[in-house]
gemmi code that builds the backbone of each chain (N, CA, C; Angstrom):
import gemmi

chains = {
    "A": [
        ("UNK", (-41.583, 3.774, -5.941), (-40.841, 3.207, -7.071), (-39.336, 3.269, -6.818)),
        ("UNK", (-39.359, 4.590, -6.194), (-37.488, 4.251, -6.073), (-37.268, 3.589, -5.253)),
        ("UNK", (-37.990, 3.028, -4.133), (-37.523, 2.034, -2.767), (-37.260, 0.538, -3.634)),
        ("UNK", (-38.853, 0.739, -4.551), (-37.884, -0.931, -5.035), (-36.514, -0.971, -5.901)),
        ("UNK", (-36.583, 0.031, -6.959), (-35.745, 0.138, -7.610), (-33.896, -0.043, -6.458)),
        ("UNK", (-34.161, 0.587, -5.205), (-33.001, 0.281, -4.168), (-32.960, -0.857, -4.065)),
        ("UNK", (-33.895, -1.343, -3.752), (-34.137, -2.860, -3.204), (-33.478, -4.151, -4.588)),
        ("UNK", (-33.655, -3.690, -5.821), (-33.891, -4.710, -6.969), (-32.593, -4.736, -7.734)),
        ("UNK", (-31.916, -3.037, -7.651), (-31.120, -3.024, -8.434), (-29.271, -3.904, -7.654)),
        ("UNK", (-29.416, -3.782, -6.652), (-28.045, -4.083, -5.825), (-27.870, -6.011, -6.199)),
        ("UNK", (-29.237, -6.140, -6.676), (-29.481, -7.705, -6.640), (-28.409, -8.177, -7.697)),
        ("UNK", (-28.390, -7.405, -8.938), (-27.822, -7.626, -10.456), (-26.314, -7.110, -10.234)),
        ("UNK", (-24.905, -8.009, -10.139), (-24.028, -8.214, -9.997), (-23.745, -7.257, -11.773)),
        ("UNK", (-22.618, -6.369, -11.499), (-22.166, -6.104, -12.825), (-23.171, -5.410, -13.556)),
        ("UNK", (-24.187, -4.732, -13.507), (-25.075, -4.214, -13.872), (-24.448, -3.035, -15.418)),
        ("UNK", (-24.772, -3.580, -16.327), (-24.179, -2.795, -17.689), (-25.316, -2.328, -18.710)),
        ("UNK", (-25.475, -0.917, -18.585), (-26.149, -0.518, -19.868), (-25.221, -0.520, -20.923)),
        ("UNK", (-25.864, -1.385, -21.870), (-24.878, -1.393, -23.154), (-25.625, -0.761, -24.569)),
        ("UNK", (-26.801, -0.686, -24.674), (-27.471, 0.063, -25.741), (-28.742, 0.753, -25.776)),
        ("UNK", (-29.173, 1.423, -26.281), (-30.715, 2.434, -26.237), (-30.768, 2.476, -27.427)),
        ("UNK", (-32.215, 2.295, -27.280), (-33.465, 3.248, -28.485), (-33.973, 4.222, -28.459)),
        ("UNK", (-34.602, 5.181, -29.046), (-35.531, 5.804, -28.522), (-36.173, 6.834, -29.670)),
        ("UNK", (-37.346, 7.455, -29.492), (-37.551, 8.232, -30.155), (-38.617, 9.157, -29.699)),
        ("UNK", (-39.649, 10.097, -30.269), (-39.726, 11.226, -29.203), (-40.677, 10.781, -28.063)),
        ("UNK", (-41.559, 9.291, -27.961), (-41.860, 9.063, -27.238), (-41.980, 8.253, -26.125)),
        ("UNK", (-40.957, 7.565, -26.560), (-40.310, 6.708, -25.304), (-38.722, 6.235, -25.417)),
        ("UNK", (-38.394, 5.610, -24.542), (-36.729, 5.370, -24.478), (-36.398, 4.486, -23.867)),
        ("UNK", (-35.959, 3.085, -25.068), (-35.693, 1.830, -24.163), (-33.857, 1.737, -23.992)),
        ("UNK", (-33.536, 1.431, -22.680), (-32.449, 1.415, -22.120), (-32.382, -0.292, -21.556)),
        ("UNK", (-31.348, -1.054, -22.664), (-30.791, -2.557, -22.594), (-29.705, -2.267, -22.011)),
        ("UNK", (-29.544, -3.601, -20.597), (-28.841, -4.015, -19.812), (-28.772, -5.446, -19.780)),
        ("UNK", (-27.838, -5.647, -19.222), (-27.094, -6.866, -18.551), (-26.211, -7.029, -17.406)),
        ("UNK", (-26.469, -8.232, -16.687), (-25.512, -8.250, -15.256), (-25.818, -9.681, -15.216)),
        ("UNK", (-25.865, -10.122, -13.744), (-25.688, -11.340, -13.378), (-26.544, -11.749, -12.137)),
        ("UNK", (-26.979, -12.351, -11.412), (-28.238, -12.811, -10.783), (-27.384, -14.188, -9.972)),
        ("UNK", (-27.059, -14.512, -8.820), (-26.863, -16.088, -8.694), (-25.920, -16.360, -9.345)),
        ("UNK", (-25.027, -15.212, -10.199), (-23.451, -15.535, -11.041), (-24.211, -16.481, -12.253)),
        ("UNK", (-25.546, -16.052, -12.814), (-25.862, -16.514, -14.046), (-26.154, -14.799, -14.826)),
        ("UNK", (-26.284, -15.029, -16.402), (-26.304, -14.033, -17.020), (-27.944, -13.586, -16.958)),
        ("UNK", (-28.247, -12.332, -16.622), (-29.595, -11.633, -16.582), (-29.825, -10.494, -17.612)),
        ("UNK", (-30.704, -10.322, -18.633), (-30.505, -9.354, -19.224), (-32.122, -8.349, -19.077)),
        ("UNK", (-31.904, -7.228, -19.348), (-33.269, -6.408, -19.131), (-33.272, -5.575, -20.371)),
        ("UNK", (-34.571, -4.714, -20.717), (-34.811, -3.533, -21.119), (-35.731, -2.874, -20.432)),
        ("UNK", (-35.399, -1.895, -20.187), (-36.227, -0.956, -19.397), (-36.830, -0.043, -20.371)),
        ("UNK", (-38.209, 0.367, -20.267), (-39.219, 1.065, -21.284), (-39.497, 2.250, -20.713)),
        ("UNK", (-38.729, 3.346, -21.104), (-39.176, 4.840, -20.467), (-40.135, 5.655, -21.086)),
        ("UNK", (-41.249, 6.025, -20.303), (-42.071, 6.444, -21.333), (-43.658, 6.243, -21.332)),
        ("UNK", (-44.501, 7.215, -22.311), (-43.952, 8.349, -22.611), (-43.982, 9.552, -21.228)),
        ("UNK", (-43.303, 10.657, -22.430), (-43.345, 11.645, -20.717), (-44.530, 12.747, -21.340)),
        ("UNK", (-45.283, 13.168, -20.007), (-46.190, 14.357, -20.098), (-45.511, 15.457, -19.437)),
        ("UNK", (-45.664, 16.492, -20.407), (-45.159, 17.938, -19.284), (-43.384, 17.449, -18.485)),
        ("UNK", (-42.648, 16.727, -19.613), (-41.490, 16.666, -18.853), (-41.313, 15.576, -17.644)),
        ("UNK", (-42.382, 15.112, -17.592), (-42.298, 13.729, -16.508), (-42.784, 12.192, -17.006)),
        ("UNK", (-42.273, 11.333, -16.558), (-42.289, 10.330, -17.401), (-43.276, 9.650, -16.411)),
        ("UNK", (-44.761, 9.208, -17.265), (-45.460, 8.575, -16.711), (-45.628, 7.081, -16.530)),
        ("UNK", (-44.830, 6.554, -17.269), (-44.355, 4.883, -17.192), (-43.485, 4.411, -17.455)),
        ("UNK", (-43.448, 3.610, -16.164), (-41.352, 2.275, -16.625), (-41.427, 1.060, -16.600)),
        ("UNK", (-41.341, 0.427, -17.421), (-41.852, -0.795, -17.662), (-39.859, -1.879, -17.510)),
        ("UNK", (-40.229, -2.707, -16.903), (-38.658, -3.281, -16.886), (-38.850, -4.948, -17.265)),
        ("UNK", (-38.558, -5.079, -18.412), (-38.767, -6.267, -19.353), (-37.187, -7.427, -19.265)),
        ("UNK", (-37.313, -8.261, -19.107), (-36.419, -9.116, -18.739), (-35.898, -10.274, -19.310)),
        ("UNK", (-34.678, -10.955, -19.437), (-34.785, -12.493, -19.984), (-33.509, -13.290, -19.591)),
        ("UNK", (-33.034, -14.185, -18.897), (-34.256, -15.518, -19.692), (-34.913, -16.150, -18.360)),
        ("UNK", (-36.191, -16.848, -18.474), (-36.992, -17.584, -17.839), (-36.069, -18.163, -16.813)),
        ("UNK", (-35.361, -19.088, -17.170), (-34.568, -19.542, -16.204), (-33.748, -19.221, -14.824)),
        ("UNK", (-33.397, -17.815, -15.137), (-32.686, -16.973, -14.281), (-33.904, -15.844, -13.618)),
        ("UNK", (-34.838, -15.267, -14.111), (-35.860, -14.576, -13.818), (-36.746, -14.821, -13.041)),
        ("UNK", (-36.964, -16.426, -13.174), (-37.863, -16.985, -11.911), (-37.065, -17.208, -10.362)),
        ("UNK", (-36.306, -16.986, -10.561), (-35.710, -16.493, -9.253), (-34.970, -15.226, -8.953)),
        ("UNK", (-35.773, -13.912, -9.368), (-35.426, -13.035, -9.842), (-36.594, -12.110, -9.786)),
        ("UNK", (-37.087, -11.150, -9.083), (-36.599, -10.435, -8.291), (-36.668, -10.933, -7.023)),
    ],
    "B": [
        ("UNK", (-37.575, -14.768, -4.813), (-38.324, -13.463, -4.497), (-37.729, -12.276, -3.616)),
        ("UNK", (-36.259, -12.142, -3.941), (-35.854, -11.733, -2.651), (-36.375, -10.005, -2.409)),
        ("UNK", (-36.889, -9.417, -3.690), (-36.947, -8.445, -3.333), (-38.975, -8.234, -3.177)),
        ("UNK", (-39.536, -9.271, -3.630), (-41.000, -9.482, -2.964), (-41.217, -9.564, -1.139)),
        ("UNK", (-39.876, -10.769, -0.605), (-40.040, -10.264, 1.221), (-39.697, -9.074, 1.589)),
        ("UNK", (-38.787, -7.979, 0.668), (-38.624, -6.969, 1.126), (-39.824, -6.028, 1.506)),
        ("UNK", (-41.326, -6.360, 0.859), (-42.457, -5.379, 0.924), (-42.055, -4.667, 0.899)),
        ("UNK", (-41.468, -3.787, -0.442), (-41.646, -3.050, -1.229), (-42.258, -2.880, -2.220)),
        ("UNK", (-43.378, -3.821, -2.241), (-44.595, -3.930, -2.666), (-45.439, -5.028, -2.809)),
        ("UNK", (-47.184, -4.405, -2.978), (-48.114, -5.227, -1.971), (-48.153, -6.527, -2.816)),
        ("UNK", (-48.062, -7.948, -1.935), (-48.083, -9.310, -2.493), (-48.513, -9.152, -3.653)),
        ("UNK", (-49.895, -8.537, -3.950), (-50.615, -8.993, -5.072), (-50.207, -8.425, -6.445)),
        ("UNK", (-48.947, -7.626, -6.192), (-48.098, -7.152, -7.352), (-47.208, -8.254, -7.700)),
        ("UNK", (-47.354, -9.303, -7.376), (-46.283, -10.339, -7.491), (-46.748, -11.588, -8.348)),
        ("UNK", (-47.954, -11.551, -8.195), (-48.643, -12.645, -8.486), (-49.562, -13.072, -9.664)),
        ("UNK", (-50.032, -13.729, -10.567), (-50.684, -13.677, -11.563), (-52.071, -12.598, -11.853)),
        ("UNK", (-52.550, -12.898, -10.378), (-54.005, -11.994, -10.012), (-53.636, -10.847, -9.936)),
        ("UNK", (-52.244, -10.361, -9.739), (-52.318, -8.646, -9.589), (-51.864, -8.617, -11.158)),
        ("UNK", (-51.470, -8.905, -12.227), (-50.746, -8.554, -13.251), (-51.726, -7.787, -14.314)),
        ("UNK", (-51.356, -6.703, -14.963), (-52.649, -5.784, -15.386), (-53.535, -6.488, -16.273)),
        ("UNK", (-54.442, -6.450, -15.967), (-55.842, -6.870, -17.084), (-56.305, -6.114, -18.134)),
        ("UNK", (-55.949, -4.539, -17.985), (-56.291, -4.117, -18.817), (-55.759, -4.177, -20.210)),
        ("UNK", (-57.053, -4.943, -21.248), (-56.009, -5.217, -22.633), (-55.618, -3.853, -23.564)),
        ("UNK", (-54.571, -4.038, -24.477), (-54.076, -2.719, -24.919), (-54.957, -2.302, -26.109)),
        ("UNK", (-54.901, -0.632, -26.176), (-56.517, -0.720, -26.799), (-55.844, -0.713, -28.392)),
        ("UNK", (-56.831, -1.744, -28.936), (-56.371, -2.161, -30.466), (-56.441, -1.088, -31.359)),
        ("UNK", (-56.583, 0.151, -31.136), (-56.635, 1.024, -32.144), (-55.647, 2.371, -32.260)),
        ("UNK", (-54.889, 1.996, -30.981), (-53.771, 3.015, -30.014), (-52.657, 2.106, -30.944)),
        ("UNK", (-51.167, 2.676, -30.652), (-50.257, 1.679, -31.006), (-50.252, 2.786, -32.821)),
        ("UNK", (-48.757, 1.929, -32.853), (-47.661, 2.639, -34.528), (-48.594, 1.866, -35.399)),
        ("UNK", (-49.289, 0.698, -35.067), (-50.289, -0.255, -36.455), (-49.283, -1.547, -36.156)),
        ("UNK", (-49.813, -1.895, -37.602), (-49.000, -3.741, -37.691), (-47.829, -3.580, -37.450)),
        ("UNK", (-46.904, -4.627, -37.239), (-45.551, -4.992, -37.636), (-45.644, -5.168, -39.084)),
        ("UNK", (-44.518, -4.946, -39.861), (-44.444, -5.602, -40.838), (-43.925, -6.723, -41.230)),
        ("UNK", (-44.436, -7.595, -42.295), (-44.042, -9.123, -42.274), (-42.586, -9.159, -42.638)),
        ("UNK", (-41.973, -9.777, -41.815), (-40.577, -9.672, -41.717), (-39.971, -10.651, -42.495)),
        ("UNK", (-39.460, -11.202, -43.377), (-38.940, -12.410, -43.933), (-37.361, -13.422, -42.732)),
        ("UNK", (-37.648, -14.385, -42.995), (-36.378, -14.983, -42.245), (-35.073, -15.196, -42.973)),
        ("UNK", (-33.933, -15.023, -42.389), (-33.019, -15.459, -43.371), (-32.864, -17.365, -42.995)),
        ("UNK", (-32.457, -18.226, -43.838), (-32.105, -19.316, -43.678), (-31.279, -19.634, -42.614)),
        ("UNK", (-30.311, -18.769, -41.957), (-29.811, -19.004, -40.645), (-30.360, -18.126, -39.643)),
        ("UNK", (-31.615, -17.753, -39.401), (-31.858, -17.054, -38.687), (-31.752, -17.479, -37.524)),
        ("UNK", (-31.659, -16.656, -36.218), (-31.382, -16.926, -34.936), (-32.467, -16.586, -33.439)),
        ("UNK", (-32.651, -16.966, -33.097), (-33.942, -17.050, -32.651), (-33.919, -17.313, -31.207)),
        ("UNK", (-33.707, -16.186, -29.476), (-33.429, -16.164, -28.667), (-35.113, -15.883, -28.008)),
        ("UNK", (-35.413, -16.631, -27.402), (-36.822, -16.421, -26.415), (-36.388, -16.728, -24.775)),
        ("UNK", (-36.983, -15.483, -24.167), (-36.621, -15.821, -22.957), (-37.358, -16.789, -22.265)),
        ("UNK", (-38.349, -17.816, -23.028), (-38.747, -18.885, -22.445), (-38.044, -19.924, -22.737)),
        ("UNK", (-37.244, -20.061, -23.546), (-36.745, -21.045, -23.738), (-34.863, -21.275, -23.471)),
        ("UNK", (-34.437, -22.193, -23.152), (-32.732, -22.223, -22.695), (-32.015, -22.336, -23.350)),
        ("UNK", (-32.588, -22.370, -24.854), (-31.475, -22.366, -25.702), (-31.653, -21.692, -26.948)),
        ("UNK", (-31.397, -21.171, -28.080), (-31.310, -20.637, -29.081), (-32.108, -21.744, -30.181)),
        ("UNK", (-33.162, -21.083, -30.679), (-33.403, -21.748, -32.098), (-32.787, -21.398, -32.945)),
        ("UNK", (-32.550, -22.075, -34.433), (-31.798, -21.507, -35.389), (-32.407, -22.431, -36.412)),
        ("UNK", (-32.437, -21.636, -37.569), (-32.572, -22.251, -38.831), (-34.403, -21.782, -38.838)),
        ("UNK", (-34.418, -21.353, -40.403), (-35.731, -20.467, -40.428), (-37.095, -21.353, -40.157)),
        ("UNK", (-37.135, -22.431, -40.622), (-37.772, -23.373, -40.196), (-38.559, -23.657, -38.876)),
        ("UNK", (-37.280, -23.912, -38.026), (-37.980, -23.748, -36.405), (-38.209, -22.838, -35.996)),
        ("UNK", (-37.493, -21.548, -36.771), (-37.803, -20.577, -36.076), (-39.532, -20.346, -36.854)),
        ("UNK", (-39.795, -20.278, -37.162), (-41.361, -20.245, -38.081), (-42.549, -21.094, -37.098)),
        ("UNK", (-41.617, -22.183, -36.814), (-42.333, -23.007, -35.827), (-42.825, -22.407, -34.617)),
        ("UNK", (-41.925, -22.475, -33.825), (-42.047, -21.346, -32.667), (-42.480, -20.306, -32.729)),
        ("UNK", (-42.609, -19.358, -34.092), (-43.682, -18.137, -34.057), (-44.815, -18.575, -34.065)),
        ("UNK", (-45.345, -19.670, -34.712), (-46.490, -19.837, -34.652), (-46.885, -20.254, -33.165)),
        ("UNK", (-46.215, -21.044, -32.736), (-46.766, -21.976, -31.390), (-46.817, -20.710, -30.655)),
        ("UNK", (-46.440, -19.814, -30.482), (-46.791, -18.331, -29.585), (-47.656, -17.630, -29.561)),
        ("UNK", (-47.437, -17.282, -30.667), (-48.624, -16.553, -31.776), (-49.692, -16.796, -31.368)),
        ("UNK", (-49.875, -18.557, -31.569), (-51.107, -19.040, -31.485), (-51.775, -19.061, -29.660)),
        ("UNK", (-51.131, -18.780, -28.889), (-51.354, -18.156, -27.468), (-51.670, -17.263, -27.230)),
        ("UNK", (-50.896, -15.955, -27.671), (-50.479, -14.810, -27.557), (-52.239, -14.086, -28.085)),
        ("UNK", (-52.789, -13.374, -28.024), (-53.627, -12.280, -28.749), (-53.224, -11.764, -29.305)),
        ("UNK", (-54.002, -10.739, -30.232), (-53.421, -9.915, -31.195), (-52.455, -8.529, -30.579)),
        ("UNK", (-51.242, -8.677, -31.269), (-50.824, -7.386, -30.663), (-51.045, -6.173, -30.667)),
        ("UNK", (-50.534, -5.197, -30.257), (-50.500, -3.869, -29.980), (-48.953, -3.039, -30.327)),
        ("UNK", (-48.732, -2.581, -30.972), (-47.409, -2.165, -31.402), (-47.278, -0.694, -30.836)),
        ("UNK", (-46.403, -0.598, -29.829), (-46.525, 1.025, -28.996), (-45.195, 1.606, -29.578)),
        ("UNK", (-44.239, 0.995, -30.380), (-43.007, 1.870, -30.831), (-42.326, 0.625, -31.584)),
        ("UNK", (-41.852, 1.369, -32.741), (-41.076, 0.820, -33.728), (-39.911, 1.839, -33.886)),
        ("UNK", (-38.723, 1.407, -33.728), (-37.431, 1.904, -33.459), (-36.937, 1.448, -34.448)),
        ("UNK", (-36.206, 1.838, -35.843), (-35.132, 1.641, -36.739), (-33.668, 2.359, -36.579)),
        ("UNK", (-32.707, 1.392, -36.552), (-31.145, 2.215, -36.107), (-30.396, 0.967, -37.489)),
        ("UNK", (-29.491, 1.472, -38.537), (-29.161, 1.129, -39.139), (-29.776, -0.660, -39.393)),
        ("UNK", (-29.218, -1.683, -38.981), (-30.073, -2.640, -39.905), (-29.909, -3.457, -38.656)),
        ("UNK", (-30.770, -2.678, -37.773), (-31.621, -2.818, -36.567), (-33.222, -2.318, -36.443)),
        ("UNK", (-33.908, -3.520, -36.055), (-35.190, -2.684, -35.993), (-35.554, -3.282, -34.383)),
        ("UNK", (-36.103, -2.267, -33.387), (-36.478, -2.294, -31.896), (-38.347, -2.358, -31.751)),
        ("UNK", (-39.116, -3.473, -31.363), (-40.325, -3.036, -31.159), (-40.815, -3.642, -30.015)),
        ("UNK", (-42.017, -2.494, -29.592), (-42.197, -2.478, -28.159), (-43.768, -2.637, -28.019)),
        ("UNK", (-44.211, -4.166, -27.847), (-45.472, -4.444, -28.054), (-46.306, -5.118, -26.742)),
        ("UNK", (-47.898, -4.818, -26.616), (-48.245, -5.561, -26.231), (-49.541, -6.378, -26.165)),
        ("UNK", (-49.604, -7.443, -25.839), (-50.630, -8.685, -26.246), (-51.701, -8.955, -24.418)),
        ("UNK", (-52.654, -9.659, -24.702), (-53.038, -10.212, -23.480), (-53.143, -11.541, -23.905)),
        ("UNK", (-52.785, -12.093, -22.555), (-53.038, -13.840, -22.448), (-54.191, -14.079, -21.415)),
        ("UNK", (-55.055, -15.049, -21.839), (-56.079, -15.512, -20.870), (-56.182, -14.242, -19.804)),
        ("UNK", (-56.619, -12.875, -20.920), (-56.736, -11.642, -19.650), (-55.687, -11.182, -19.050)),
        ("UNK", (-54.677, -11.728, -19.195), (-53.573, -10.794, -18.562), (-53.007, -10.129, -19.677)),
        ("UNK", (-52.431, -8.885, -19.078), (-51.459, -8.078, -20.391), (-50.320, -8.161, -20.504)),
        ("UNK", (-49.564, -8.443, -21.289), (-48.397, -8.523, -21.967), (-47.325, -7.965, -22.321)),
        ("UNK", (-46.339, -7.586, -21.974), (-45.276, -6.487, -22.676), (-44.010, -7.170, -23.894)),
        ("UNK", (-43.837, -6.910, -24.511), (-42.600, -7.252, -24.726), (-41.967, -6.509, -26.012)),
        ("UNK", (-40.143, -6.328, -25.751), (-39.338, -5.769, -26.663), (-38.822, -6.902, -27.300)),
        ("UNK", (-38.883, -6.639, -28.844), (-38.303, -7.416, -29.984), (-37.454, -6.694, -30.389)),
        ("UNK", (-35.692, -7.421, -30.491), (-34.884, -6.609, -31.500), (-34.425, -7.576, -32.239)),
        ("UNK", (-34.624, -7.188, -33.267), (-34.599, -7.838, -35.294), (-33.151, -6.786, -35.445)),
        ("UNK", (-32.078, -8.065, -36.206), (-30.623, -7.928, -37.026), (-31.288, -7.894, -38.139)),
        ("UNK", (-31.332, -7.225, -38.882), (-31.874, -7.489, -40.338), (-30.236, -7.546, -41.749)),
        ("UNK", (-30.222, -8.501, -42.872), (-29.186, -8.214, -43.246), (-29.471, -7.420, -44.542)),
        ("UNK", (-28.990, -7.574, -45.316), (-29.088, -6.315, -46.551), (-30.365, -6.263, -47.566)),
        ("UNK", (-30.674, -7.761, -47.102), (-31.665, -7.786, -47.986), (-33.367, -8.103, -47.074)),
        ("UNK", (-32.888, -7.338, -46.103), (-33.972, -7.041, -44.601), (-34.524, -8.123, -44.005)),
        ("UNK", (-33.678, -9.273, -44.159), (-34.378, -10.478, -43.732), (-33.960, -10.490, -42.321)),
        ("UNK", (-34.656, -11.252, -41.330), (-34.233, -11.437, -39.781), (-33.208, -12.364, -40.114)),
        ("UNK", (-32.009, -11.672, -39.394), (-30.628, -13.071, -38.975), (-30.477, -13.418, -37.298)),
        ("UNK", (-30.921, -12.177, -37.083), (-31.250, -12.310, -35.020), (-32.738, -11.351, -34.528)),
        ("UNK", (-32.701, -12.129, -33.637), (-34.167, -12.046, -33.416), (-34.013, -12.418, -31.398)),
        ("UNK", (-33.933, -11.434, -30.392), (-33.908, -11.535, -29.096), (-35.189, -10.420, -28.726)),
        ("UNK", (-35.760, -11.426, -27.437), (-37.175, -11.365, -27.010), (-36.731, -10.638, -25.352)),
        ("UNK", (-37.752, -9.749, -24.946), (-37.395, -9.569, -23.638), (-39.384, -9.857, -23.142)),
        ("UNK", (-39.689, -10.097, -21.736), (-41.106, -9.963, -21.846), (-41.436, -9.641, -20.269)),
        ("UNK", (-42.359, -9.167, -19.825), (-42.933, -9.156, -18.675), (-44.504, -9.242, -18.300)),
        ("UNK", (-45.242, -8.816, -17.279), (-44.794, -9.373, -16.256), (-44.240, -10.611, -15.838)),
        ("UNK", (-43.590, -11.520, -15.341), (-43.078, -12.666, -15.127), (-44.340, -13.364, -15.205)),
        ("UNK", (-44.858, -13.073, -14.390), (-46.431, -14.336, -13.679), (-46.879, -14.579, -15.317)),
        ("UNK", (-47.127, -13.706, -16.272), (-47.582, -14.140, -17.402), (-47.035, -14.696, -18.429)),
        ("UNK", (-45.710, -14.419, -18.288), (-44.246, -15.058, -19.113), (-44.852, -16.521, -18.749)),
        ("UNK", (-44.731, -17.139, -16.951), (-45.028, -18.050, -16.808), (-45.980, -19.069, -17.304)),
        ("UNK", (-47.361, -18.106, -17.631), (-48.272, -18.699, -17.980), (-47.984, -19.242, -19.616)),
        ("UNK", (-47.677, -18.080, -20.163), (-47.171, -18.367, -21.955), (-46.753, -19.506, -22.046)),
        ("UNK", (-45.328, -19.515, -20.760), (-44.491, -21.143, -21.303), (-44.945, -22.337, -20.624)),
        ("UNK", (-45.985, -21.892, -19.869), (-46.875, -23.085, -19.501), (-47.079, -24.098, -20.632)),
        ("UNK", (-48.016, -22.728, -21.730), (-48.988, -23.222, -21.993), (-48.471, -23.706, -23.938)),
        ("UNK", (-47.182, -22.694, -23.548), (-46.334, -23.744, -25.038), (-45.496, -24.382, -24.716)),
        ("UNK", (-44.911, -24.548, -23.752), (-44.230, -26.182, -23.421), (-45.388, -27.179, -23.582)),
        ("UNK", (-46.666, -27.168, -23.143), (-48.081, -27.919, -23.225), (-48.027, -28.713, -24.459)),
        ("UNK", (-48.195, -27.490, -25.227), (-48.604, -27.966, -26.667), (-47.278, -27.796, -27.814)),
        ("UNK", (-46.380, -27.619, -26.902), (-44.467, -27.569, -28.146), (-43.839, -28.444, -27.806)),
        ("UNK", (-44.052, -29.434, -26.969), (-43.042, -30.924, -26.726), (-42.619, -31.513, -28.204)),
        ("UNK", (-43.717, -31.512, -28.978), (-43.455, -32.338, -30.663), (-42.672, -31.256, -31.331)),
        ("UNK", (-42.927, -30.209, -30.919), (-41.942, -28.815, -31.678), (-40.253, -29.017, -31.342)),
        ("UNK", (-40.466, -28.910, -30.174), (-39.000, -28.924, -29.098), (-38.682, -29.706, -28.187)),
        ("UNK", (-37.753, -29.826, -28.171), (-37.385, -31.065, -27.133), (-37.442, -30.936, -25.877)),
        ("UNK", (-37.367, -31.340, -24.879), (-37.603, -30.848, -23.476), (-36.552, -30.493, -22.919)),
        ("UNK", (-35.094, -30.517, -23.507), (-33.804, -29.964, -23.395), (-34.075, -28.201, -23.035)),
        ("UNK", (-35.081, -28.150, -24.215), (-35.438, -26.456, -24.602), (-35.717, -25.745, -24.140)),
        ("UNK", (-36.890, -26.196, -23.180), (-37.636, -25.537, -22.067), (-37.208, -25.830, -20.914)),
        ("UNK", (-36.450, -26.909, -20.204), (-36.260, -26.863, -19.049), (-34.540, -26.998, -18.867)),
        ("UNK", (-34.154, -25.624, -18.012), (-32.595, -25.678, -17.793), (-31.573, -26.869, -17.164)),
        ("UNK", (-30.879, -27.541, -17.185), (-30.272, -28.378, -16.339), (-30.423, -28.315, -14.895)),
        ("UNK", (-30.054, -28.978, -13.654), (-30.188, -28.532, -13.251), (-28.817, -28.114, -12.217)),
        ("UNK", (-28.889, -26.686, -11.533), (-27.298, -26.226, -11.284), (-27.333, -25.779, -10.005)),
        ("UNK", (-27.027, -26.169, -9.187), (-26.411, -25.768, -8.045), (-26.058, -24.444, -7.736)),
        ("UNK", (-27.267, -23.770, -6.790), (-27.310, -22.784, -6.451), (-26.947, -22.322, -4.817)),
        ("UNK", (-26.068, -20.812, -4.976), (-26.023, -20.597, -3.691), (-26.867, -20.263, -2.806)),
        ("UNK", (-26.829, -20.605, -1.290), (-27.758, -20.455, -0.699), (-27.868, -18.838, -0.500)),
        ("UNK", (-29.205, -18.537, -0.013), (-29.365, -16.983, -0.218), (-28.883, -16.533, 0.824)),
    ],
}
model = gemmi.Model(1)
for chain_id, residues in chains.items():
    chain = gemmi.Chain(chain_id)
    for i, (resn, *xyz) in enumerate(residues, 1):
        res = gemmi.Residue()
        res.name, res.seqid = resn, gemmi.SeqId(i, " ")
        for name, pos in zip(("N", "CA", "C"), xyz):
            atom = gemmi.Atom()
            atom.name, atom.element = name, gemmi.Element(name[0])
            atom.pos, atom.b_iso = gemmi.Position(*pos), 0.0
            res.add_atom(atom)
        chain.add_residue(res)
    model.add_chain(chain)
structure = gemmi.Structure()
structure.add_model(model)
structure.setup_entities()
């Protein structure tokens, strides 16, 4: 997971967390950057964690247009 | 795909056939959403589509034409932050599973004024706007669904 995460994240020009949710069982972290110098936006879904480790990351994306060429 | 030639993971994570099947179990999950009212200018951002709906009307439209794709959901977190509400749901399409975050502007009198969609896996995003561009041409114009087209750098 972290090799892609190397691989995926260098892609998104300007890469900005600008807001979170969360509550005791998961934690979504909204971003934005740029793709091809078009606007890309994500939320990433942390969560939930067992014993202090987080058993799923879900990375949710938009818009269609920019995403299909993306990752 | 630039980071699919990297094999950093196996093809079939890429593709419609690898995208999870397993549907979300209907009895797991916070329960319903609640029925949200629209405000008359409501605003209405889908990452299938290139442009913004607005006005409660279409936007009503377009819930349904989804809706009516979409399976029943699964609601895994409902997030309230002042007159913000965050939810984190998911649906299956023709067997594939579904993710997606909804964040609702609500104004004083809790009606939706913004309304932005995030969704994954892609391969099934794809399939969704397949299959409501299909049947939303009389809904939306074809402006809606398909971007101009723009001159891209080479990779």
């Amino acid at each position: 997971m972290l090799e892609f995460f190397d691989h995926a994240e260098p892609l998104v020009a300007d890469l900005t967390y600008y807001d979170s949710a969360a509550d005791d069982g998961l934690t979504i972290l909204f971003w934005r950057g740029g793709v091809f110098a078009r606007p890309i936006e994500g939320a990433t879904v942390i969560g939930p964690e067992v014993h202090g480790q987080v058993r799923e990351i879900a990375v949710l994306m938009r818009s269609w247009s920019v995403v299909q060429d993306f990752p | 795909m630039l980071v699919a030639a990297s094999g950093v993971a196996p093809l079939e994570a890429w593709t419609l056939g690898g995208a999870d099947a397993a549907p979300p179990d209907p009895d797991s999950g916070v329960g319903r959403s609640p029925t949200l009212a629209l405000a008359p200018d409501v605003r209405f951002h889908s990452p299938m589509l290139v442009k913004t709906i607005a006005g409660d009307e279409n936007v009503h439209q377009v819930h349904r034409l989804i809706g009516g794709i979409q399976g029943p959901r699964v609601y895994h977190a409902r997030l309230y932050r002042e007159r913000r509400l965050v939810e984190h749901w998911s649906c299956v399409i023709d067997g594939h599973c579904q993710q997606g975050v909804d964040v609702f502007d609500l104004d004083e009198q809790d009606r939706v004024t913004d309304q932005r969609v995030w969704l994954r896996p892609w391969p099934v995003t794809n399939l969704l706007r397949d299959r409501a561009m299909a049947s939303g041409l009389d809904i939306l114009p074809i402006d809606v669904w398909i971007p101009p087209a723009q001159p891209r750098p080479l990779a």
